[in-house]
N, C-alpha and C positions, 0 to 999 in steps of 0.2 A: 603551629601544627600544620601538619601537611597536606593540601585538599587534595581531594578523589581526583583522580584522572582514569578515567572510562577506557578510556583509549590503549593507555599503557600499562592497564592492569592486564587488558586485554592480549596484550604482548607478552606480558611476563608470566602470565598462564601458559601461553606454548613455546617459554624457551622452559618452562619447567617439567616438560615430557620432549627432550631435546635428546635422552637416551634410547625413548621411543622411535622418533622421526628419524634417527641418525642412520645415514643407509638406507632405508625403507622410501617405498613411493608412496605417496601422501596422497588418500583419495577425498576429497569433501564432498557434501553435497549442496544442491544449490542455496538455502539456505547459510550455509558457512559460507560459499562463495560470496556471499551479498557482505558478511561480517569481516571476511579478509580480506577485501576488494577496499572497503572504507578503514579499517583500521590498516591495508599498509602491510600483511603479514607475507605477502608471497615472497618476496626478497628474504626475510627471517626462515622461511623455512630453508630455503635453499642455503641459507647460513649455517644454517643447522646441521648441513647433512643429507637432507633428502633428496633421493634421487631425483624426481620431478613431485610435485604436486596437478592432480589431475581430478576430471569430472567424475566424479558417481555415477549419476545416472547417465551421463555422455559414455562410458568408458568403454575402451578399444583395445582390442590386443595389441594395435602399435605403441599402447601408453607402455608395456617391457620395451619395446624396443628403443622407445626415446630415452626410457631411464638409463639402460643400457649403454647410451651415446654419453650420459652424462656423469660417466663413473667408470674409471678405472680399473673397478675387481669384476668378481661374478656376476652372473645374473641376479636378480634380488631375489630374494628369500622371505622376506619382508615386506607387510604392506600394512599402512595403517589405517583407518578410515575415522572420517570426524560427521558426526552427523548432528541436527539438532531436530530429528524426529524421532516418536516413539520407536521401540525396536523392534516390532514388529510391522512400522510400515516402512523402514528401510531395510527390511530384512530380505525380500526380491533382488535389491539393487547390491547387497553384501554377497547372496551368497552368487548371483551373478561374476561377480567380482572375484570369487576367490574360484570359480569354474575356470576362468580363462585364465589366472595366474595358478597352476597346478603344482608348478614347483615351488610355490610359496608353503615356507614352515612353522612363521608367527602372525598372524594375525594382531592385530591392537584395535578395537572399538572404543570412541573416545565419544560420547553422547552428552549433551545438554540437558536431558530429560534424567533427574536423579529416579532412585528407585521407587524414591515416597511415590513418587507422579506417577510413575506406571505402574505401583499397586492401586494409587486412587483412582486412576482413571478409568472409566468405565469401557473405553475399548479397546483396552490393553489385557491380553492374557493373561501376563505375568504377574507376579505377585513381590510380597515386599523382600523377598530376594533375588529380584529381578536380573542383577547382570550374572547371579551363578546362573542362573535357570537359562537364560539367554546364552553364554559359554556352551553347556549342554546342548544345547537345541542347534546352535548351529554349524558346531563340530556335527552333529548328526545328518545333517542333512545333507551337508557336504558330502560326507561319505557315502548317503543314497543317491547323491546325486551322481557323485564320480565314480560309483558302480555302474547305474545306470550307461551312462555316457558309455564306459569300456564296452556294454554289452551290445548297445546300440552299433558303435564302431564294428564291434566285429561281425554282426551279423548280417548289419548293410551294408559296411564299407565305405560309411562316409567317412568325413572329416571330423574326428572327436570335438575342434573347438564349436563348427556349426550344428552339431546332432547334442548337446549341451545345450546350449540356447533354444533349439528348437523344443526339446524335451523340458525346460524350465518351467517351473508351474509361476503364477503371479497372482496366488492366492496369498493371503497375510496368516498367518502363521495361526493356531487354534491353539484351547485350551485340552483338544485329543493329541496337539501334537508334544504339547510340554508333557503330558504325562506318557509317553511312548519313550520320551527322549532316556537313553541312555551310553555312556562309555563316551568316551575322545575320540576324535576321526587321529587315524594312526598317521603321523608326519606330523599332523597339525594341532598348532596350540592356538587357541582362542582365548583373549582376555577382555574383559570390557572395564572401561574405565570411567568415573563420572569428569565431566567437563564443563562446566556451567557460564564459562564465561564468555557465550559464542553471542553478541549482542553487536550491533550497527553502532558505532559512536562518528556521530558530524563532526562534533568538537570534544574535546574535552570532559564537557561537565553536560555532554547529552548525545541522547542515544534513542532507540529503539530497539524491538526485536526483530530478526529475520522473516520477512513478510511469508518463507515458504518452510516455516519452520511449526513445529507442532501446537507451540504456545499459543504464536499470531493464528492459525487459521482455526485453533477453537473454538468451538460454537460461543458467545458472550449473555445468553438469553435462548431461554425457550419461549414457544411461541403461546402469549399469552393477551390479555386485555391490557397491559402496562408495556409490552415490550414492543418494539420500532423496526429491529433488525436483529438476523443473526450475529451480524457482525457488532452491534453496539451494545452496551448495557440495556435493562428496561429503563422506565419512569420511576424513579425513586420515590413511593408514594409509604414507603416505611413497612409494606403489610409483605414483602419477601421475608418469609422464614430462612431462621439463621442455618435450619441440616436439610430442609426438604427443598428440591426443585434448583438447587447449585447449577449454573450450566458448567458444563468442565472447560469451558476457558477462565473461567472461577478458581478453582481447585490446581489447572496448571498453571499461572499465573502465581498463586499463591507460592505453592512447592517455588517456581523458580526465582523470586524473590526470597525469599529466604536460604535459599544455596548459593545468592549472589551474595548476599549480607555476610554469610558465613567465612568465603571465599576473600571478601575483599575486608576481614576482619572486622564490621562493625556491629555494636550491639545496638539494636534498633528499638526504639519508641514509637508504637506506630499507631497513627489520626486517620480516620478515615471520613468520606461525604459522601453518600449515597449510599445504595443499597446494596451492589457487588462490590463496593469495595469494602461495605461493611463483613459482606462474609470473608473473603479474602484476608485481611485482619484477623479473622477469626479463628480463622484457618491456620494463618500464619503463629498466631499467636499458640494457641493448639500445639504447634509443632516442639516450641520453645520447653526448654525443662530447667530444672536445678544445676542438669551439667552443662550448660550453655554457661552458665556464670562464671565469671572470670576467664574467660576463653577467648572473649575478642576484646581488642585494645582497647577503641576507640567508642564513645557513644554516640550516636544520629538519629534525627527525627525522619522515618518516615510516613509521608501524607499521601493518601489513595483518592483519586476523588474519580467519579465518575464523568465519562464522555457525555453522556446523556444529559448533566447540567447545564451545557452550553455548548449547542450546536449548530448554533449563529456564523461560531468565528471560523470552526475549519470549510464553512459553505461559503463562507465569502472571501472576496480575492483582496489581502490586505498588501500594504506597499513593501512588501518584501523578496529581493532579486532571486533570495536562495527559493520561495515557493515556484514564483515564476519560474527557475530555470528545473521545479522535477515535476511541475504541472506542463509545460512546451516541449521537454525533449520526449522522447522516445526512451521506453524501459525495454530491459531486457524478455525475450516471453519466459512465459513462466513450463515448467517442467510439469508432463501432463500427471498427475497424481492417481489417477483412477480413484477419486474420492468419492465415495459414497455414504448413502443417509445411515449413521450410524445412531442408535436408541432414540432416532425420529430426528436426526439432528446434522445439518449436511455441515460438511469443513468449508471455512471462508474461501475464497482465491482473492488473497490479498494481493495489490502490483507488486512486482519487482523494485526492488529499490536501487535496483543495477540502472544508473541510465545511462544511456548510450550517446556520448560525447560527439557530436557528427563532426567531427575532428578532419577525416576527408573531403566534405563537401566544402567546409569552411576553406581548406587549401584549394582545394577544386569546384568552383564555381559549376559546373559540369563534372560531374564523375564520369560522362564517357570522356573527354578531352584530358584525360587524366595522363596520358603519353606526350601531349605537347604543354603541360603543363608548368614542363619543368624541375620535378621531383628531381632529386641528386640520386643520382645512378645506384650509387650502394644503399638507399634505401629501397629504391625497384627492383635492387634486386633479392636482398633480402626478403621483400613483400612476394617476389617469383618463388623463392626456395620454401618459405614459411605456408605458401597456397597449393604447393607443387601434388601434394597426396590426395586435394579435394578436387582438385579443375584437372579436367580432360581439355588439352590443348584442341583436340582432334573435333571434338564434340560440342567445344562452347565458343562462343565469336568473343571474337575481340571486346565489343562493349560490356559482355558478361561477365569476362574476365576481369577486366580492370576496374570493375564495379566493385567485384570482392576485394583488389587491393585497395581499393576505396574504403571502404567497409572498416579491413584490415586496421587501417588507421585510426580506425574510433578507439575510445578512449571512457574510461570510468572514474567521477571524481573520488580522492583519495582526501582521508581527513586529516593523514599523517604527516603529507607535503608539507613543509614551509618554506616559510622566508624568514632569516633571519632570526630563525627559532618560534616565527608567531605562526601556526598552522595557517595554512589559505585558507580552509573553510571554515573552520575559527570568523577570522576575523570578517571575511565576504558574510557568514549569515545574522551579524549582529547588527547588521547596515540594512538600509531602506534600499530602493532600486537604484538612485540617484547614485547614492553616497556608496555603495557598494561596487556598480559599474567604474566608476570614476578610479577607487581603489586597486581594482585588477587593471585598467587603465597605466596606473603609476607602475604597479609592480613589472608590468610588461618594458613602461621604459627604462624602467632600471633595469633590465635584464639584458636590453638591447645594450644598454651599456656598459655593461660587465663585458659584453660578447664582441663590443667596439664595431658595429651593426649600427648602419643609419638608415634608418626610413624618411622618403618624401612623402608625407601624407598632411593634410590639411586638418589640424587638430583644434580644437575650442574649448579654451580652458574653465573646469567646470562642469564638462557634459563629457562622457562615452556613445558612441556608435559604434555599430554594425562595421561599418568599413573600416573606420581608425584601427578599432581591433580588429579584424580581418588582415590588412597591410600588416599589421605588427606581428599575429602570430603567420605567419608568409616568413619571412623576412626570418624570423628566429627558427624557423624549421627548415632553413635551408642545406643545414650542416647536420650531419647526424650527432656530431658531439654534442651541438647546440639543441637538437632535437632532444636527445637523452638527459643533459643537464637541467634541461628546463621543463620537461616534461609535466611536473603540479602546475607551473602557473598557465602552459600552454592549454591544458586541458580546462582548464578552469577560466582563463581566456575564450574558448571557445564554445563552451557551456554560457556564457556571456552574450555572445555575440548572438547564439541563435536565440536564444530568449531575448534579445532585444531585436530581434526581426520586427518587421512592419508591420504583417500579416499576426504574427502572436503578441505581438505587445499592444496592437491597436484593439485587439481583440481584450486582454486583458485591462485593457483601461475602459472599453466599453463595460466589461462587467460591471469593474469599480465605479465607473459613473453611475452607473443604474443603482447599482446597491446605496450610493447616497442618496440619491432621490429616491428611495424608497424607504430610507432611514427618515427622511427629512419629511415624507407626509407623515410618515407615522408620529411622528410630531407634531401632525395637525389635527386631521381627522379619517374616521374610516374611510370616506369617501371618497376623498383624494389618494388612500394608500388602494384601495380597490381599483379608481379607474386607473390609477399605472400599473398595477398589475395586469390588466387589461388589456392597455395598451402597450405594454410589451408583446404580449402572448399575440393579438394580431398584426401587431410588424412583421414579428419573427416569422409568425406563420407565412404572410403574407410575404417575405423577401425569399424564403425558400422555396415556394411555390412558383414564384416568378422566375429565380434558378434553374428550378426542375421543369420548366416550359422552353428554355432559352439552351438547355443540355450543359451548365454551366454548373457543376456541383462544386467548384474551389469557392474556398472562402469568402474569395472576394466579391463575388459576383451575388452570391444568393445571400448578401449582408452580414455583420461579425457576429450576429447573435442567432441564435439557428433555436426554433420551435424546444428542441433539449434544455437548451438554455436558458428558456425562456421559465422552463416548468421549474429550474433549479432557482430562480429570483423567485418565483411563485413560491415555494416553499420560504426562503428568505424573507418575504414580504408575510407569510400567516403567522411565523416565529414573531415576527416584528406587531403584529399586529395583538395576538396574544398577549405581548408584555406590555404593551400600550392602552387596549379598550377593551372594556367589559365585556362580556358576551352579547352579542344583539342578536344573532340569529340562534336557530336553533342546535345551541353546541356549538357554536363558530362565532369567531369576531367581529363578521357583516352580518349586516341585514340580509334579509332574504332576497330583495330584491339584488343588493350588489352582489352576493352570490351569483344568483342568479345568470349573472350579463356575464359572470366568469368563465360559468359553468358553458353555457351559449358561444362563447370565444373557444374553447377548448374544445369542446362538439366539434364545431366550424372547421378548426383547425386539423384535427383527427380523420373527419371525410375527405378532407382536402391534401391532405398527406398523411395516409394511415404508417408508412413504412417510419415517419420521421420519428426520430428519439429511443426506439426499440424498447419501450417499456411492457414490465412486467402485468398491469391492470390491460393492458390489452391484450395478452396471451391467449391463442383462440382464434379473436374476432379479424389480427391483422389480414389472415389470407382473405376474410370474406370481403371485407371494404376493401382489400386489394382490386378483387374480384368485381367488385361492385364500381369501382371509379374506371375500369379498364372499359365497361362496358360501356358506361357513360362515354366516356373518350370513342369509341369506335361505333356508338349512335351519332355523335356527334360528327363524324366524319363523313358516315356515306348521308348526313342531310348536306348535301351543296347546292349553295344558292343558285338560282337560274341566272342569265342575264337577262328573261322578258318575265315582265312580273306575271303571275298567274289571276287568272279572268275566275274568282271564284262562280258568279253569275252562270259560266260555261259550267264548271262541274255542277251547280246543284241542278242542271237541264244535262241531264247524260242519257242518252238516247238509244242506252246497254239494258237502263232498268234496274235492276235489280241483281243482274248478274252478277256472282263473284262474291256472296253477301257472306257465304259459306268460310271462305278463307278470312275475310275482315273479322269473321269471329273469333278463330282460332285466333287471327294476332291481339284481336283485344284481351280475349283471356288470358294470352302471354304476358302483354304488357300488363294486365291486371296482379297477377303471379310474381311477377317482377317486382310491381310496385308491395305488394303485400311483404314481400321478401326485404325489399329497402327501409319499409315500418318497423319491421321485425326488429331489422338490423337495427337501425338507428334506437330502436328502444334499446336494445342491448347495450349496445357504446353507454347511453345514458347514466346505463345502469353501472355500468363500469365505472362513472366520471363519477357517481355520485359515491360511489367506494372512494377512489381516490381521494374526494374533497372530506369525506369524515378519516381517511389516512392524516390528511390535512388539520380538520380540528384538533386531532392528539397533538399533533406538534405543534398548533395555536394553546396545547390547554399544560404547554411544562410549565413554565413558573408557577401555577397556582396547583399542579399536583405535585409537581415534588416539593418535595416535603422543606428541605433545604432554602429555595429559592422562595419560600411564601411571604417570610417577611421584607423581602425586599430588598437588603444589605447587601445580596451578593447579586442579584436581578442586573443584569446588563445597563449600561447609563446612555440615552442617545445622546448623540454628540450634535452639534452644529455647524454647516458649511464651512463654518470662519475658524472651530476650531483644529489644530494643524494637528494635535496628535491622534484624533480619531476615536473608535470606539473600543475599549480597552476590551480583551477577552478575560471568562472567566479566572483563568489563572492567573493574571497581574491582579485583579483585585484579590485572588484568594490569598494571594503569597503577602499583600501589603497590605492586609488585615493578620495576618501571622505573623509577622514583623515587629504592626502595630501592636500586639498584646490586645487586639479587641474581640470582641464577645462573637464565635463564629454559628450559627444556630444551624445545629444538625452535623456537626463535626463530633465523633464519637472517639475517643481514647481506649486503646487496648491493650489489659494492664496485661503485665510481664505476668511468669510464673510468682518469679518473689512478689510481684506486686500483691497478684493474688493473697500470696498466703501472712503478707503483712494485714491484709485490709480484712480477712475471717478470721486468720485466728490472732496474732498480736496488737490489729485493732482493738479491740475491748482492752487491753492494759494503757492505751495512750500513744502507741508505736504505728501508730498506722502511718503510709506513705504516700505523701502529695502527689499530687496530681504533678509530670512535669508538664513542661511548655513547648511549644516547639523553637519560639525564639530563644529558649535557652540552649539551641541546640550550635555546635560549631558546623555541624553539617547537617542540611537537610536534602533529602530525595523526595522530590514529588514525581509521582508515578502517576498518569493518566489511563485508566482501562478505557481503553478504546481505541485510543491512539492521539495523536498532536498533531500539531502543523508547524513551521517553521516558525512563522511570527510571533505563536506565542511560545515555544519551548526555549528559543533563546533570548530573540529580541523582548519581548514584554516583560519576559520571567527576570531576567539580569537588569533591565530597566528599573523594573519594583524592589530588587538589591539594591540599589544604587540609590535611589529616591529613599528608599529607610534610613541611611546612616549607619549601614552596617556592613560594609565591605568586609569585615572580618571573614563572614559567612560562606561558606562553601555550598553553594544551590548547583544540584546535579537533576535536572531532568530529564524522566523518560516516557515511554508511553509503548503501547502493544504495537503500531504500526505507524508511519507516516501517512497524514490523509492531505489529499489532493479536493479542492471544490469538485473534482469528475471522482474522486471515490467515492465522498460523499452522496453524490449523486446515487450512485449503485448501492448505496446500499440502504438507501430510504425508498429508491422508486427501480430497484437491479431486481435480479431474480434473488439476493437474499433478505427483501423486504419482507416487513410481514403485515399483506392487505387482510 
C-alpha cells in the first residue's frame, strides 16, 4: 500500500485546477505563501500556465505589467486568487485586487476554509452556502466600487487607479451586506472554489498549518480557570462540555481535518486525549454520514491529542539542527491583519514559518563590501535589474543599496529539494545537530564535485563549522549555473552555517545545559531545584544589568542568558517540579519560604531592569519604575563626591541658625512623596509577581489536573546525565504505547456513523461492532492542537516507529503551528496569556 505523502498531494491538488491557473495571474496570500514556499509550487505554477504568481496583500499594478512581460498574447483577463482565510477577512485584499485589474473578466476564488467552517464559525457572515453567497457579494461590490471610482474620476479628475484605493473601505464584510447583495457585476464572473489542501509539509510524512492562515490564529481556549493561553488548548480536567464554550479554533480545525481526510481519500478512525481534541472528534465525527461509506479507499487511524499535555518539550531546547536553525534565523514579518477582539476573543499572530535564509551575508561577510566581494557580474547584475523599480540611485548611497542586493540573495528552505531523490529537509530534520550538520557537510562536497570545484579549506572529519561551510557554499555560488543547480543544498547549507554561529549555538547549549541541571535537581529535592532557579534569575539579571551600565546590549557582553530567559527555565523548572514533589506550599511545589527567595530574586530583578523581557504581568507599571530608576540614576549623579572630606562638627555649629528651615521642608516632603510613591510602587510590582507565580502554580499543577496524565503512564520520565537519549516528549511515548497495544487512560474513540447504528440498534441481536485499534491501523495521523516542534514531530515520532517493529506503518504528523522555545514563551507570559 502506498504511504501518504503530504507534500505531493499538495502538488497534485493544483495541477488539478491547472485549467483554472492557465493564462491567469495567480494571486496567494501570505499564508499560502508560507505553503508553496515549502512544498516547492512556484515553479508548477508557471508550468502550468500562469502568468506570474503574486502577493495578495503586496499587490501592485506592475503585477499586469510583469505578467504581460511573461506571455506572449493579450493582457490577462484572468486572475485567480488562493487564500486560506475566512472570506470575509480576505475579502479587502480580493476586491482591492480586482479594482486595479479592471479588465479582468473571471475571477477564481480558491479557499481553504470549506463552507461547513464558515457557517460554523461565529465570525463569519456567511452561511452554509457560503461560496454562492460570497460569488453574489463580491460581484456586487465590485460594481459599487467601479461606479464609485468613474465618478470620483470625473468629478475630481484624478487618477481612477489612486481615487479607487483611496475610496476602498477595510471594513469586513456584514451580514446587511449579504442580504443587499444582488445580480452579477456586468463583464464579471465570480466563482469560488474549495481548496483544502493549502498545509506547510517539512517532509513528507509532516506538516503544519500556515501560521497566517484562519485555522492557525483561531482563538484554542476561552479565557477561563483551566485555560493557560489563547493560543493553547485549557487543562484537560474532563468538565469541558462537549456543545457549550467550543473555542472556534476547535470547530475550524475540526471542518479542516475532515476536508483533508476527504480529499486525500481516507476513511478515518478517530482517538482523541484531552478535552479539545475531544470536541473536535466530535465534531468531526458529527460531520460523517451513511454517504461517506464506501467513498474513500483507504482506512486510517486518526489520534488528536492536546498541546496542553506536555509543554515541557516544545519550552525546551532539545538536540535538534532543524529547531535550532527556525529558532536563530530570522522569519519573515508577518502581514498586518487589522485583527480585532472578535466574541471576546482576539486572533493569535503566530510567527511566520518563512525564514529568511541569510544567504548574502553568509557570501559577504560585510554586506556593505558586497562590490569587492567578488560576486560574478551576471549575478550583480541581475541583482541591478531585479532591484531596479524599488531603489532610487539618486536618493540611496551606495551601502543602502547593495544592502538590498544582499538581502536579494536570501533564500527560503524548500521541502521538495533533493538529492538524489531523498528530500534535504527530510533527511537534515531526522538527525540531532552533530549528525545532521555533518550531513549537509557531505552533500556540499559532493556537489562541489559534480561541479569539478576545489576548495582549500581545513576540514575535520566528523564535525561541521561555520567556515567549512561558509568556504564551500562561496565556492559553489560562484557560477550562476552552479548557483541555480544547487540552490536546495546551498540554502540549506547556509541555514546550517548561521545556526551553528558562535553567538547562537553558544547561546543554545547554555539553554540546554541549564535545562539538565534543572532536570537533574528535580531529581533530588525541591530545594536544590528552587535555588537554581534562583540562581539563574539573578545572574541573568545581574549580566544584563552590567551590559546596560557598560552601553554594551550584543549578546555577548551582557551574558547568553538574558533575565527573558531566565523566566522561560523558571517555568521549565515549576513544570518539572510539579511532576516531581507534592505540593508544600500553598498551591505550589515549594515551601513558602523557597518561594519566597524566588519571588525576592525577581522583585530585584524587575527594579533593576524594568524594560528587560517585556512581559505581559507588568503592563502598566513598566513606564512608572522606568520613571522611578531614571530618577535614582540622576540623584545619583549630582551627589559627587568632594575631594576634602566634610567636617560634620562645622555643619552642626552653623552660625546662619536657623535660616533656610523653610525650604528643607518643602524638600523633605518631596523626598517624603517620593519615597511613599516608591512603597506604592514596589507593593504593586509585588502584587503583580504574586499573579505571576500562581500563573506558575497552574502550570506546576498539569499532571495531577489533567485528567490523562494522573495515573502516571504517560507523565514525562526524568532522565539522567549519563543517559544519551534524553527526556522523551509526550508524543514518543504516546505513539509506542499505540504501537504497544497498551491500555492508554483517557484516550477516548469516536465511533463512525455505522459504528453508531451497529452498537443501538443491531447491538441487541449480537452484531455489534468492536472497538478498532489504532495499531491496526496501515496509516496513522497524529495531529497535535496546539502545535509541535521539530524534535518531536519527526525525530522521536519515527524513532518510536522504528523501536515497535513495525516499519510497515505509515505515521504522518501534524500540528496547528510550529512552536519555537520564544513562542512558547509569548504565549504563557505574551500578551495572549491568560493571568
Amino acid at each position: 500500500m502506498a504511504l501518504v505523502d503530504v507534500a505531493i498531494s499538495c502538488l497534485n491538488s493544483i495541477r488539478e485546477i491547472d485549467e483554472d491557473v492557465k493564462d491567469a495571474i495567480v494571486y496567494i496570500d501570505a499564508g499560502c505563501t508560507e505553503s508553496f514556499q515549502l512544498a516547492g509550487a512556484f515553479p508548477l505554477f508557471l508550468e502550468l500556465g500562469a502568468r506570474a504568481v503574486c502577493s495578495l496583500e503586496n499587490m501592485s499594478s506592475l503585477d499586469a505589467a510583469v505578467a504581460d512581460w511573461n506571455s506572449k498574447s493579450d493582457c490577462a483577463n484572468r486572475i485567480v486568487i488562493m487564500t486560506c482565510r475566512l472570506l470575509n477577512d480576505a475579502h479587502r485584499y480580493m476586491l482591492r485586487c480586482l479594482n486595479t485589474h479592471q479588465g479582468v473578466h473571471r475571477c477564481s476564488v480558491f479557499t481553504s476554509i470549506s463552507e461547513g467552517s464558515h457557517s460554523a464559525c461565529p465570525d463569519s457572515p456567511l452561511g452554509p452556502d457560503a461560496y454562492r453567497e460570497y460569488e453574489t457579494l463580491l460581484a456586487q461590490d465590485y460594481n459599487e466600487l467601479t461606479k464609485k471610482s468613474d465618478k470620483t474620476s470625473k468629478d475630481k479628475g484624478v487618477p481612477k487607479f489612486s481615487s479607487a484605493l483611496e475610496s476602498l473601505t477595510m471594513e469586513p464584510i456584514t451580514s446587511e451586506n449579504l442580504n443587499d447583495s444582488s445580480g452579477d457585476a456586468e463583464g464579471l464572473v465570480v466563482s469560488v472554489h474549495h481548496f483544502p489542501l493549502i498545509i506547510c509539509p517539512f517532509t513528507p510524512r509532516a506538516f503544519v498549518l500556515p501560521s497566517q492562515g484562519s485555522v492557525a490564529e483561531a482563538s484554542l481556549s476561552r479565557q477561563h480557570e483551566d485555560s493557560l493561553s489563547f493560543g493553547l488548548p485549557p487543562i484537560s480536567t474532563g468538565s469541558m462540555s462537549d456543545t457549550d464554550d467550543v473555542p472556534p479554533g476547535a470547530t475550524l480545525t475540526a471542518h479542516f481535518l475532515y476536508q483533508l481526510a476527504l480529499k486525500m481519500e481516507l476513511k478515518l478512525e478517530i482517538f482523541s486525549l484531552g478535552d479539545v481534541s475531544k470536541n473536535v472528534g466530535k465534531i468531526m465525527t458529527d460531520m460523517s454520514s451513511l454517504y461517506d461509506v464506501g467513498r474513500r479507499k483507504r482506512t486510517a487511524g486518526l489520534l488528536l491529542v492536546d498541546r496542553t499535555l506536555d509543554l515541557i518539550t516544545p519550552c525546551c531546547h532539545g538536540d535538534s539542527l532543524f529547531d535550532r536553525i527556525f529558532s536563530t534565523l530570522p522569519r519573515a514579518e508577518r502581514f498586518s491583519t487589522q485583527a480585532q477582539l472578535k466574541q471576546g476573543i482576539p486572533s493569535i499572530d503566530r510567527p511566520s514559518l518563512d525564514v529568511q535564509v541569510p544567504l548574502g551575508e553568509l557570501l559577504n561577510e560585510e554586506p556593505s563590501k558586497i562590490k569587492e566581494s567578488g560576486l560574478p557580474e551576471g549575478v550583480e547584475a541581475f541583482l541591478r535589474g531585479w532591484d531596479s523599480y524599488t531603489s532610487d540611485p539618486q536618493n540611496e548611497s551606495d551601502k543602502k543599496s547593495t544592502t538590498n542586493w544582499s538581502e536579494l540573495l536570501n533564500g527560503s528552505l524548500v521541502a521538495t529539494e533533493c538529492f538524489r531523490g531523498t528530500p534535504y529537509l527530510e533527511a537534515m530534520i531526522e538527525r540531532r545537530t552533530k549528525d545532521g550538520s555533518v550531513l549537509v557537510k557531505k552533500w556540499l562536497q559532493e556537489a562541489l564535485r559534480r561541479e569539478n570545484i576545489s576548495v582549500n579549506v581545513r576540514a575535520r572529519p566528523g564535525y561541521a563549522t561555520k567556515p567549512e561551510l561558509q568556504a564551500m557554499v562561496k565556492a559553489l555560488s560562484q557560477s550562476q549555473s552552479s548557483l541555480l543547480k544547487n540552490k536546495g543544498i546551498i540554502q540549506l547549507a547556509a541555514a546550517t552555517a548561521a545556526a551553528l554561529d558562535e553567538s547562537q549555538s553558544a547561546k543554545w547549549d547554555a539553554f540546554s545545559s541549564a535545562e539538565m541541571m534543572l532536570n537533574v535537581s528535580a531529581g533530588d529535592t525541591s530545594q536544590g531545584l528552587a535555588a537554581q532557579i534562583s540562581d539563574l534569575i539573578n545572574k541573568s539579571a545581574l549580566a544584563e544589568l552590567q551590559a546596560k551600565k557598560n552601553e554594551k546590549p550584543d549578546s555577548s557582553s551582557r551574558g547568553l542568558l538574558s533575565f527573558r530567559d531566565a523566566l522561560l527555565l523558571t517555568i521549565v523548572g515549576y513544570i518539572l517540579a510539579g511532576e516531581n514533589f507534592p505540593t508544600a506550599g500553598s498551591g505550589g511545589p515549594f515551601s513558602w519560604q523557597e518561594e519566597h527567595f524566588l519571588k525576592e530574586a525577581i522583585v530585584d530583578a524587575v527594579l533593576e531592569n524594568p524594560s528587560a523581557g517585556n512581559l505581559k504581568f507588568l503592563n502598566g507599571l513598566t513606564e512608572e519604575l522606568e520613571s522611578r530608576l531614571n530618577r535614582l540614576k540622576s540623584e545619583d549623579t549630582k551627589e559627587t563626591p568632594s575631594d576634602d572630606p566634610l567636617d560634620i562638627d562645622a555643619l552642626d555649629e552653623d552660625p546662619w541658625g536657623k535660616w533656610g528651615d523653610e525650604e528643607d521642608e518643602e524638600d523633605n516632603n518631596s523626598k517624603a512623596d517620593e519615597s511613599y510613591d516608591d512603597m506604592q510602587l514596589k507593593l504593586d510590582l509585588r502584587d503583580r509577581v504574586d499573579s505571576f507565580f500562581k500563573f506558575l502554580h497552574k502550570l506546576s499543577s498539569l499532571r495531577t489536573r489533567n485528567v490523562p496524565l494522573r495515573e502516571g503512564s504517560l507523565a514525562s520520565e526524568s532522565s539522567f546525565p549519563g543517559d544519551p537519549s534524553g527526556n522523551k516528549g509526550l508524543l514518543y511515548r504516546l505513539i509506542t504505547k499505540v504501537l504497544s497495544k497498551d491500555e492508554i487512560p483517557g484516550l477516548e474513540y469516536h465511533s463512525s456513523t455505522v459504528g453508531r447504528l451497529f452498537k443501538s440498534g443491531f447491538g441487541r441481536f449480537g452484531l455489534g461492532q468492536a472497538k478498532p485499534s489504532l495499531a491496526d491501523q496501515s496509516v496513522i495521523l497524529v495531529f497535535v492542537i496546539g502545535g509541535i516542534n521539530g524534535r518531536e514531530v519527526v525525530m522521536e515520532a519515527q524513532e518510536a516507529v522504528a523501536e515497535s517493529g513495525r516499519p510497515d506503518i505509515g505515521l504522518v504528523t501534524g500540528g496547528t503551528t510550529l512552536l519555537t522555545p520564544d513562542d512558547m514563551f509569548e504565549l504563557l507570559l505574551g500578551q495572549f496569556s491568560h493571568f
